[in-house]
C-alpha positions in Angstrom: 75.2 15.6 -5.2 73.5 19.1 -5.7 70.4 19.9 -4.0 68.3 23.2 -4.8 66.0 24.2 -1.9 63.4 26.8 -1.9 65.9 28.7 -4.5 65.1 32.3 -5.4 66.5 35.4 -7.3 64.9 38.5 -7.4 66.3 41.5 -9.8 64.8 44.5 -8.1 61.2 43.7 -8.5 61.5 41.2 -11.1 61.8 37.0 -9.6 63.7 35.5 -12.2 63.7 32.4 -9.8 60.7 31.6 -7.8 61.1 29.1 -5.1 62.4 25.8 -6.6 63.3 22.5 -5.9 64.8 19.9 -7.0 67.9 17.9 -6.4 70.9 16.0 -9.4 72.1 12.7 -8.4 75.9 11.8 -8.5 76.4 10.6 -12.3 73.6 11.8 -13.8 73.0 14.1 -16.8 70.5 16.5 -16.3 68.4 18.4 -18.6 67.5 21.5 -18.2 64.6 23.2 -20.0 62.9 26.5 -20.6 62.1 29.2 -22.7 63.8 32.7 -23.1 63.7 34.4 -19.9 62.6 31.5 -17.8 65.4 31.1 -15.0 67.9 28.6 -16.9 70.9 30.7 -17.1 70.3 32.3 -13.4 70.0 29.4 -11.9 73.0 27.7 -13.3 75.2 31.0 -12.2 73.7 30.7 -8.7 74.4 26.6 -8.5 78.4 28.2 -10.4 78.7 30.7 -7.1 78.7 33.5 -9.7 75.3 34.8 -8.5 74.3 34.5 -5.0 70.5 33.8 -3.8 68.5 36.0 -2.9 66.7 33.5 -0.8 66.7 29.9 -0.2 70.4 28.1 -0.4 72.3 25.2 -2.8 74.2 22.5 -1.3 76.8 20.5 -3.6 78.6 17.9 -1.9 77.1 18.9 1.4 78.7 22.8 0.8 76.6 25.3 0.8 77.0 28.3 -1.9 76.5 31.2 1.0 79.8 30.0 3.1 81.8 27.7 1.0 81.9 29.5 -2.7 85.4 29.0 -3.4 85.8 25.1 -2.5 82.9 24.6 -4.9 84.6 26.4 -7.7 86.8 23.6 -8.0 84.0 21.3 -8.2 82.4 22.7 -11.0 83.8 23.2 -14.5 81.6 25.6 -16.2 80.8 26.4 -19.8 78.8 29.8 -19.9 76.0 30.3 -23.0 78.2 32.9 -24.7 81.6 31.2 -24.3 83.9 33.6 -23.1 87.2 33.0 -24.3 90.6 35.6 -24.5 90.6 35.5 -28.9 93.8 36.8 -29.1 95.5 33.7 -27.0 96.1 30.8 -28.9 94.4 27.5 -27.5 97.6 26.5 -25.8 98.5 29.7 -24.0 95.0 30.1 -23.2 94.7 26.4 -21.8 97.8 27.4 -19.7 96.0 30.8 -18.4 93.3 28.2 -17.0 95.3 26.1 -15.4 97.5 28.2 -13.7 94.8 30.3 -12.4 93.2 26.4 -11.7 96.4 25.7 -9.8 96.9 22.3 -11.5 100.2 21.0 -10.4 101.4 19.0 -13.7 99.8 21.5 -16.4 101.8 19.9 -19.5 100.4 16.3 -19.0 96.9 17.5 -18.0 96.9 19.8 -20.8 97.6 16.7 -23.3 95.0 14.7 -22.1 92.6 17.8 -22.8 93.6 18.3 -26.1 93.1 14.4 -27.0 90.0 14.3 -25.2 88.2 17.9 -26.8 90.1 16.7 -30.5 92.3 20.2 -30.4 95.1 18.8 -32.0 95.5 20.4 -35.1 94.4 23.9 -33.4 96.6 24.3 -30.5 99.1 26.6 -31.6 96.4 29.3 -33.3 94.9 32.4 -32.1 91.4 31.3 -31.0 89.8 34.4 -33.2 91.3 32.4 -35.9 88.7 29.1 -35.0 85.6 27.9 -36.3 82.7 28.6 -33.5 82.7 24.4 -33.6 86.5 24.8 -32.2 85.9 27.3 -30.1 83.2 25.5 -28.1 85.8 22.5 -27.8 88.4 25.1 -25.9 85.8 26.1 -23.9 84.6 22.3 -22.9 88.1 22.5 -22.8 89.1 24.4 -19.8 85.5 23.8 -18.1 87.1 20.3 -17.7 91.0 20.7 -17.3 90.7 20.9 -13.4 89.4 17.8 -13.6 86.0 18.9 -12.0 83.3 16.5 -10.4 80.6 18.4 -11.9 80.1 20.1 -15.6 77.2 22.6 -16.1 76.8 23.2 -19.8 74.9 25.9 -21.2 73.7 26.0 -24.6 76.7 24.0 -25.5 75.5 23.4 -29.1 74.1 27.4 -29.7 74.8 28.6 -33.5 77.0 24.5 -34.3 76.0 23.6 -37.9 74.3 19.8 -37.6 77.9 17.8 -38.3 79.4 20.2 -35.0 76.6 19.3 -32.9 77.0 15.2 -33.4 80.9 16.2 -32.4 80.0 18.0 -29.4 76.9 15.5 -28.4 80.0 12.7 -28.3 81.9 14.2 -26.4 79.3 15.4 -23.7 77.9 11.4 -23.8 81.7 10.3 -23.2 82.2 13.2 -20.4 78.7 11.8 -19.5 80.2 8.7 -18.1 82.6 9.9 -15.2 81.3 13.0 -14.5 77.6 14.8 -13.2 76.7 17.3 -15.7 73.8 20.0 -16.4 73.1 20.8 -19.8 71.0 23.9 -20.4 69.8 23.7 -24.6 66.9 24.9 -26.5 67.6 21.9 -29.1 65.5 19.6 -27.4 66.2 16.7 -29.6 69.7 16.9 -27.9 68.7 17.1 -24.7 66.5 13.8 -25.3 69.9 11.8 -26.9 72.1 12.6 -23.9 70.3 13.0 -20.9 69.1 10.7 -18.3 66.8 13.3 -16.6 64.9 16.4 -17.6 63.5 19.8 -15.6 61.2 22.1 -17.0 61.4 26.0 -15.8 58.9 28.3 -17.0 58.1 31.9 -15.6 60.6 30.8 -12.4 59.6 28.2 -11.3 60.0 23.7 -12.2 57.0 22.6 -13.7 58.3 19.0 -14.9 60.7 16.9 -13.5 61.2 13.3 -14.7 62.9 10.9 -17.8 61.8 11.8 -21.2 59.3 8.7 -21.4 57.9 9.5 -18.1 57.4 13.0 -19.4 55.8 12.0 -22.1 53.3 9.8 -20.5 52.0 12.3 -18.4 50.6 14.1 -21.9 49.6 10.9 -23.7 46.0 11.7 -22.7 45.1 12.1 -26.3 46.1 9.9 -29.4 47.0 11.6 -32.7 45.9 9.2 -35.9 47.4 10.5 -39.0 45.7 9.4 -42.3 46.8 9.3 -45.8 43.5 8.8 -48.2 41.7 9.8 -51.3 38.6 11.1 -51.0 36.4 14.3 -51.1 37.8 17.2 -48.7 33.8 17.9 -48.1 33.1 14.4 -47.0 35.5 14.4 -44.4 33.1 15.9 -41.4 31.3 13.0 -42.0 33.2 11.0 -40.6 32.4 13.0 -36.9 29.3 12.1 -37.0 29.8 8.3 -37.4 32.7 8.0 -35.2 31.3 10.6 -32.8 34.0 10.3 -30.2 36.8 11.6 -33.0 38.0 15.1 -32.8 39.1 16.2 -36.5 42.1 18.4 -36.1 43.3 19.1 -39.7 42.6 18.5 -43.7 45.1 19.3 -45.7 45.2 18.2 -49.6 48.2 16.6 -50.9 49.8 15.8 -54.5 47.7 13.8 -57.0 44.5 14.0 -55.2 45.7 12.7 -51.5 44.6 14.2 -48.2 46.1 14.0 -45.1 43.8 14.1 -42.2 45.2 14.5 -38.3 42.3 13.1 -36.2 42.4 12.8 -32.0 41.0 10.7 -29.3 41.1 9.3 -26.0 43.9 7.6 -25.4 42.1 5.3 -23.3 40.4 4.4 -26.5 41.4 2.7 -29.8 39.1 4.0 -32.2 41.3 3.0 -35.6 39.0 -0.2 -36.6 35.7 2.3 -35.9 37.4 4.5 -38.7 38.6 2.0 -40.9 35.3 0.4 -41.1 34.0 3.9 -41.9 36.0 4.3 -44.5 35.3 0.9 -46.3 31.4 2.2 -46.2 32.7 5.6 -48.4 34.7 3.5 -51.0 37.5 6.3 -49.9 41.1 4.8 -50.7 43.2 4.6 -47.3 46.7 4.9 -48.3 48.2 5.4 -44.8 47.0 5.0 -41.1 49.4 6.0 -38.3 49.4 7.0 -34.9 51.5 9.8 -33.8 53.8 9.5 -30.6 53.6 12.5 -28.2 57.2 14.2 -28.5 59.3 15.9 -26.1 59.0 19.1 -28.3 55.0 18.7 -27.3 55.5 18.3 -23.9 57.8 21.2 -23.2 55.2 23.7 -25.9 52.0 22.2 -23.5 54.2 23.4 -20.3 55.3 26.7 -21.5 52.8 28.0 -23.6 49.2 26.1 -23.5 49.0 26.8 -19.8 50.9 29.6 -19.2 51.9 31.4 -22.3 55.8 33.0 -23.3 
């Protein structure tokens, strides 16, 4: 449905998009990661027609953004990081500004079916200024979707949402989820991994991971993390390296009533947990707890944004 190809933006001398790729299926929610300053938002404005390339092109629905910016406006429903909304309007006369500048033909049953759908009930006759920032991300879900739009980009939809707003906006972008293509742009990553079907990595301008979560993942499971739980002597730890010599020791840090916990690596092509049990057995240390610790998205996006490239 959207296709990015060699896709780039330069601000004077600074390429805040360098050459990317990559294409979103019809139905599909995409994720789409990076840290501050890394492209996100620039590229969702270009894919939006509100910027325009400085190189390369985007094709949604077989239009392209450099001759055909208005007919893909009314593809898109968008939802901008900072939410711009007119606070003095109440939700309905706001709702109405949309869709008359929309051009939606029956704006009184469209707007009812918006207002079930984004739960505005209760809200519709108040100045937004007046809302929660919870509420005021449901207007602005809102009118990204009261045209009805193939395609909903999302950015930072959850930003600043105390933990009980973010489960009420997650719903509702997992029901939007099923009848529409969206984009979400977050920095909570466990979010990202609960709603989307796909995830790309930008960093520094340009992709640098594209795949599911578990095929992420994989592709950093190189090493296995063993956690332990154990009483013994914080100085006879290192000797443990020498028995087990292929065992990295990563961390030992004391716990209540005289409990350590000790992060150990390996190979992952290895399984190296009966070599340490049986090591411990020889020490007479008391194992409380032995478990292996699953690479996380979080992991994956700090390897690809800072180990090998820095912030």
């Amino acid at each position: 449905m959207i296709q990015l190809q060699n896709l780039v933006k330069d601000y004077g001398s600074l390429r805040a998009v360098d050459q990317i790729n990559f294409e979103i299926n019809e139905g599909e929610i995409l994720g789409f990661l990076g840290p501050n300053g890394a492209g996100k938002s620039t590229t969702l404005k270009m894919i939006t027609c509100y910027l325009t390339p400085t190189a390369g092109n985007i094709h949604v629905k077989d239009l392209n953004v450099l001759n055909n910016s208005q007919e893909i406006r009314k593809l898109i429903g968008y939802l901008p990081e900072n939410n711009p909304l007119y606070i003095e309007m109440t939700v309905y006369d706001y709702l109405k500004f949309i869709a008359e500048i929309r051009e939606i033909p029956d704006f009184k049953l469209r707007l009812k079916e918006v207002i079930e759908r984004c739960g505005l009930h209760g809200v519709v006759a108040k100045p937004i200024q007046t809302l929660s920032k919870g509420f005021k991300q449901r207007v602005g879900l809102a009118q990204a979707i009261i045209h009805d739009p193939k395609i909903l980009i999302l950015d930072e939809p959850t930003s600043g949402l105390d933990p009980n707003q973010i489960a009420e906006i997650r719903d509702l972008i997992i029901e939007l989820g099923r009848e529409k293509t969206l984009i979400i742009s977050s920095h909570i990553l466990q979010e990202v991994q609960a709603v989307c079907d796909r995830i790309v990595i930008i960093h520094n301008g340009k992709i640098v991971a594209d795949g599911s979560t578990e095929e992420l993942k994989s592709n950093f499971q190189n090493k296995t993390r063993l956690i332990l739980n154990l009483i013994a002597a914080e100085n006879e730890i290192p000797d443990l390296l020498v028995k087990v010599p292929d065992v990295k020791l990563l961390s030992v840090t004391p716990r209540a009533n005289d409990e350590l916990e000790v992060i150990l690596e390996y190979d992952v092509k290895q399984d190296l947990r009966k070599n340490i049990y049986e090591y411990i057995k020889t020490r007479e240390w008391i194992l409380l707890e032995m478990n292996r610790d699953r690479v996380s998205l979080e992991d994956v996006f700090r390897n690809l944004t800072v180990t090998q490239g820095g912030e």
